[in-house]
Structures are given as C-alpha cells and as structure tokens.
C-alpha positions as CSV (number, residue, x, y, z in Angstrom):
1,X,146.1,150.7,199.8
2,X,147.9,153.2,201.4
3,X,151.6,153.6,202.3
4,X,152.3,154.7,205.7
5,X,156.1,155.3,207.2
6,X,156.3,151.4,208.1
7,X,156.1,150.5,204.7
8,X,158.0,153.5,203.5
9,X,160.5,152.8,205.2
10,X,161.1,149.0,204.1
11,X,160.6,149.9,200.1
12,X,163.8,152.1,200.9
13,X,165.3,149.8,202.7
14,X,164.7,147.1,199.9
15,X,165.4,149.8,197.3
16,X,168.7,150.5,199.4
17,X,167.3,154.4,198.9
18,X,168.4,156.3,202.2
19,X,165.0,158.6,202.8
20,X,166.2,161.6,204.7
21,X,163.5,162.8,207.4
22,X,162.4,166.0,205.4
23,X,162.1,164.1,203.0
24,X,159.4,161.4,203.9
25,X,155.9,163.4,203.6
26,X,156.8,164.4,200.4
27,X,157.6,161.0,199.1
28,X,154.2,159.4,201.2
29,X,152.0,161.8,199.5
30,X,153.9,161.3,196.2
31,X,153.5,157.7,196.1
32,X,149.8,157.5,198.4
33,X,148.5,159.7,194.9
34,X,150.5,156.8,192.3
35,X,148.5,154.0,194.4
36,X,145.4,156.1,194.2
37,X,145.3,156.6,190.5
38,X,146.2,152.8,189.9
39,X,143.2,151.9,191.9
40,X,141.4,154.2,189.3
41,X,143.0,152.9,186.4
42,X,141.9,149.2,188.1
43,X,138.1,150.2,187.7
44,X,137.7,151.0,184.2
45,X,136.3,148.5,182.0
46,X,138.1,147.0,180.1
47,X,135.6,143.9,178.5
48,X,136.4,143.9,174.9
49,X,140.2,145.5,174.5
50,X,142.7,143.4,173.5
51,X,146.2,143.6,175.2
52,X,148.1,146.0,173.8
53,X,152.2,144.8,173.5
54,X,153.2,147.6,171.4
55,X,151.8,151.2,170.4
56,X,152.8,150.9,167.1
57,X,151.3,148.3,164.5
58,X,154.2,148.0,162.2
59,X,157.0,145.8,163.6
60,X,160.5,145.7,162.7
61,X,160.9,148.5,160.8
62,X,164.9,148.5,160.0
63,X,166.3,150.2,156.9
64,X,168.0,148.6,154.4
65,X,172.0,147.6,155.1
66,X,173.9,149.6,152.4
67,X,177.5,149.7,152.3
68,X,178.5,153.5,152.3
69,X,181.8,155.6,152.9
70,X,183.1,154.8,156.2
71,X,187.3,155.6,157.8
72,X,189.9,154.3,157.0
73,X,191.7,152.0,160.3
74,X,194.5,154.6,159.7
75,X,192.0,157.9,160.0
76,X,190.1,156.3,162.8
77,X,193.6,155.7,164.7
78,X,195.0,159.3,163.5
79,X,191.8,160.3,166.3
80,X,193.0,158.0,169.0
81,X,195.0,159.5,171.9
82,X,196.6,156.2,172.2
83,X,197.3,153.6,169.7
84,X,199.2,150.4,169.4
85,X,199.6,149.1,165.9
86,X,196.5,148.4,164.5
87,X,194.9,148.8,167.7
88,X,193.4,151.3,170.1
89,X,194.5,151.3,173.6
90,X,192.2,152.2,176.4
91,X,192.7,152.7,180.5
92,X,192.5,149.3,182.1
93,X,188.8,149.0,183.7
94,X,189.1,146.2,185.9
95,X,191.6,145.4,188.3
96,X,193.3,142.1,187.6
C-alpha cells in the first residue's frame, strides 16, 4: 500500500497536523519507505516464535523500600518562593 496526497492529506487532517506544501514529498516518501519495510517485516516467518510482551525476562524488579534521611517540612518550605503555613502555595492553573 502506498500513500498518495489523498490519503496524506486526510491522516493530517485526522492527526489535526497542518502539512505545509514544501513539505508533502518529503513526508510521502518518508512514510511510502515505513509502509514498505512493514510489508517486509510482514513476510518473515515467524512459525515457532512466541510473542514477545517484554524484552527483558525478569519482571518487577523494584528495590527494596528503606527509610533513609529525607527534609525536614521546615527545610523543604525554607526552598519555597511561597509558603502558607505548613503549606506550599503554587500559581492557580485552572480558571474557576
């Protein structure tokens, strides 16, 4: 399958991408050669291989929860730019 400017153009739309003019050859060859090597990828045999879900055998490798030094609420406000009591204060982020 290859993409031609049709198709091009409604995967931008879809992607809401805006795909300047100059731009358009480069991205058809660009994804024409993805397409290409997934239709090679699509021919090798794979009889026998089991899916693969992660690269690495070991799973959930996590290191052990130690309690170690860690600041004080007074250092860690000393560090704030703004503070109310035992709390930081931050700009508002939503409109209310």
């Amino acid at each position: 399958m290859l993409v031609d400017h049709d198709t091009l153009q409604k995967i931008a739309h879809l992607s809401r991408l805006e795909v300047k003019p100059d731009e358009e050859a480069e991205l058809l060859n660009s994804l024409n050669g993805v397409l290409t090597w997934m239709e090679q990828l699509n021919e090798v045999d794979t009889t026998g291989v089991e899916p693969l879900m992660h690269i690495s055998p070991d799973l959930n490798i996590l290191r052990d929860d130690v309690v170690a030094n860690h600041l004080l609420r007074e250092q860690a406000l000393a560090n704030a730019p703004q503070h109310e009591g035992p709390f930081f204060q931050v700009p508002n982020v939503m409109e209310l």
